[in-house]
C-alpha atoms as an extended CHARMM CRD file, in Angstrom:
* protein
*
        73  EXT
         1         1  UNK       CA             23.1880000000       43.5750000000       -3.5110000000  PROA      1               0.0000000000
         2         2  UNK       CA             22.1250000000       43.5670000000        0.1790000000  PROA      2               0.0000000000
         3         3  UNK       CA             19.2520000000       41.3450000000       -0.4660000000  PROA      3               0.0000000000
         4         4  UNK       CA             20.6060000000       38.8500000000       -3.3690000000  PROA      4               0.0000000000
         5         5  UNK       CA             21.9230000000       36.1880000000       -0.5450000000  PROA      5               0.0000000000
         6         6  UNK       CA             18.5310000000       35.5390000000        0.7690000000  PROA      6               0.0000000000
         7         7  UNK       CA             16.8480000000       35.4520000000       -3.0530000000  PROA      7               0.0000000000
         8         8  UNK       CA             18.9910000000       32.8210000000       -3.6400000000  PROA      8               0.0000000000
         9         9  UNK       CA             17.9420000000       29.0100000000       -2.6550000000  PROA      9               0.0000000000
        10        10  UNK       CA             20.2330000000       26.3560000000       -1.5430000000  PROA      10              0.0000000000
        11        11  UNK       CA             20.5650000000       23.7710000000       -4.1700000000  PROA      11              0.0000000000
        12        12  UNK       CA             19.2720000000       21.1790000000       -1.7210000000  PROA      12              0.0000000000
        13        13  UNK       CA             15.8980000000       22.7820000000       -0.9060000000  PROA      13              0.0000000000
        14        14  UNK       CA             15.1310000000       22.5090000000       -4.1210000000  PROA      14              0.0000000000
        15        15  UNK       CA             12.7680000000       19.8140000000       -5.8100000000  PROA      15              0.0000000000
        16        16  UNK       CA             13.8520000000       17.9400000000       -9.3810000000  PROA      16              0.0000000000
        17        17  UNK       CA             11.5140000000       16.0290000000      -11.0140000000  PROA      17              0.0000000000
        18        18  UNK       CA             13.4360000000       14.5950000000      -13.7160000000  PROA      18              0.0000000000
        19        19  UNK       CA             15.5300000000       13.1500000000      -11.1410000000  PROA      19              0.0000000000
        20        20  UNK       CA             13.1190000000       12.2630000000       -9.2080000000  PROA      20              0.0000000000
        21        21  UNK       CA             11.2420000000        9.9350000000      -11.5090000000  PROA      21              0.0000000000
        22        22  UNK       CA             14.7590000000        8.7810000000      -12.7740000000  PROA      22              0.0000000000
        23        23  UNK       CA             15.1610000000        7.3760000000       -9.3110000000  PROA      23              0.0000000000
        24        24  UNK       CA             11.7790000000        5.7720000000       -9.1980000000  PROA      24              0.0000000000
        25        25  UNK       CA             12.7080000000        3.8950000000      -12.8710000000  PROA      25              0.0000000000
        26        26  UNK       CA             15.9920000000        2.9070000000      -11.4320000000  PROA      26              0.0000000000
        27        27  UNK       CA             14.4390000000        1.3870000000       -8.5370000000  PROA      27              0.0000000000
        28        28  UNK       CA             11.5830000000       -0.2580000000      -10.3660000000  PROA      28              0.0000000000
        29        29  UNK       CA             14.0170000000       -1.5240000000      -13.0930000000  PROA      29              0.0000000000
        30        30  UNK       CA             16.5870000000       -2.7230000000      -10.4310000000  PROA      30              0.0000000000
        31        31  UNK       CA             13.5900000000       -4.9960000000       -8.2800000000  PROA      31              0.0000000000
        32        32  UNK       CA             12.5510000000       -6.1690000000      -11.4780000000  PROA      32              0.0000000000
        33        33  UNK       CA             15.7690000000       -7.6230000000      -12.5980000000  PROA      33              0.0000000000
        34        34  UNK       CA             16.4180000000       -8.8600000000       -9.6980000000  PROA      34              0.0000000000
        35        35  UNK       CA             12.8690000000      -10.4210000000       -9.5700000000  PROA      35              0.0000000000
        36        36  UNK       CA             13.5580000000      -11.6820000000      -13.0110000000  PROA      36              0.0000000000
        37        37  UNK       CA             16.9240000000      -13.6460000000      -11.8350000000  PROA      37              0.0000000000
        38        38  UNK       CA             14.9920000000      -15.1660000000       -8.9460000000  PROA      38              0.0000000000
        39        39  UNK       CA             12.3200000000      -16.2530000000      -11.3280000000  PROA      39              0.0000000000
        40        40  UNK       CA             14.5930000000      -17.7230000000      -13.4790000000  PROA      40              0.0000000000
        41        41  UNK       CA             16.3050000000      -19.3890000000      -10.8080000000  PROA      41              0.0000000000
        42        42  UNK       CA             12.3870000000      -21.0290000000       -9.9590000000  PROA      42              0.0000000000
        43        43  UNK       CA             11.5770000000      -21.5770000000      -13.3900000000  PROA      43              0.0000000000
        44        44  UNK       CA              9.1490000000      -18.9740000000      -14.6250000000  PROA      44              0.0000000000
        45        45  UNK       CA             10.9500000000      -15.3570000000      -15.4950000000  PROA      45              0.0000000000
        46        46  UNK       CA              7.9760000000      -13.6570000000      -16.0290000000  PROA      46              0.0000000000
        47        47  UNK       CA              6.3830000000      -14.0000000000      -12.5580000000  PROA      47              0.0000000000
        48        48  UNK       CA              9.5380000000      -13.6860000000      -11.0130000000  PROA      48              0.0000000000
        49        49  UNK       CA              9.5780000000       -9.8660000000      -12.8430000000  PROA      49              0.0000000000
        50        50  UNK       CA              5.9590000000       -9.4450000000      -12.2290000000  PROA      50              0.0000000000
        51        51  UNK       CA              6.9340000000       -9.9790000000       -8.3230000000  PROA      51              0.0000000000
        52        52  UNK       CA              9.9190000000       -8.1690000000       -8.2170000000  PROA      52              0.0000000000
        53        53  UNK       CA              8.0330000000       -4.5400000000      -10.1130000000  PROA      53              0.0000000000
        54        54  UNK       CA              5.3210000000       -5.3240000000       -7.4990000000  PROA      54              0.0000000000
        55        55  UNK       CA              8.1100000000       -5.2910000000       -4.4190000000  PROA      55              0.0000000000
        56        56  UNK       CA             10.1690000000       -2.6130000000       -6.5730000000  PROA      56              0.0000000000
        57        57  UNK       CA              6.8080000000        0.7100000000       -6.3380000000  PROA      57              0.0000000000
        58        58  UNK       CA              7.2450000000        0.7790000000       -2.6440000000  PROA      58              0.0000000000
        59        59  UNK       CA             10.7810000000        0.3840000000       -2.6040000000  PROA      59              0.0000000000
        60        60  UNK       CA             11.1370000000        2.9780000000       -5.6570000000  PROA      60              0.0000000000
        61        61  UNK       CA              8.9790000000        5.7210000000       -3.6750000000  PROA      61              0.0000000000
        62        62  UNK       CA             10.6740000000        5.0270000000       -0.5140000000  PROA      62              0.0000000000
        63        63  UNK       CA             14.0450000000        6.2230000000       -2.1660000000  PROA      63              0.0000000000
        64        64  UNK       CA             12.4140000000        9.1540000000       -3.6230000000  PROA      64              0.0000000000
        65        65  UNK       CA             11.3880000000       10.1500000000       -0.1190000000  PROA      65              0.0000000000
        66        66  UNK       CA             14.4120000000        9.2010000000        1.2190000000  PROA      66              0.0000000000
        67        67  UNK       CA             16.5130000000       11.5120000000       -1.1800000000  PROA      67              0.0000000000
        68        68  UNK       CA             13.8380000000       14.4920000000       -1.3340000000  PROA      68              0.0000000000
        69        69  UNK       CA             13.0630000000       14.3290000000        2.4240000000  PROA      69              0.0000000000
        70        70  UNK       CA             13.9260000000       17.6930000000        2.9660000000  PROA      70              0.0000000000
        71        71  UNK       CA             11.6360000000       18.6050000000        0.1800000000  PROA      71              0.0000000000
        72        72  UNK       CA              8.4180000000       17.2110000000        1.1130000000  PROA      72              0.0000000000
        73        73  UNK       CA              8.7030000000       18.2630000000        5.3280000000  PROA      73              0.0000000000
């Protein structure tokens, strides 16, 4: 029992992929609607998506970092 506090991690060290690539879809999917409305608004939904999954990858790994930051330094 001396040693069981330092086996132990802190729940925020710790890495979770499943929520990781949850928040990259979320991103994505969030940029792309909102590509999608903006498209619409121009005239052409499908480029306005296409744009806004294109803006949404940078955007979706920049969250992951920003959430696991403590993870990856």
């Amino acid at each position: 029992m001396l040693f069981s506090r330092r086996v132990q991690a802190s729940p925020r060290d710790s890495f979770q992929p499943v929520a990781a690539g949850g928040l990259l879809i979320c991103a994505v999917g969030v940029c792309a609607g909102a590509g999608a409305l903006a498209g619409w608004a121009a005239g052409s939904t499908g480029l306005g998506a296409l744009g806004g999954v294109v803006v949404g990858i940078p955007v979706g790994v920049a969250t992951v970092y920003r959430r696991f930051r403590g993870y990856f330094t």
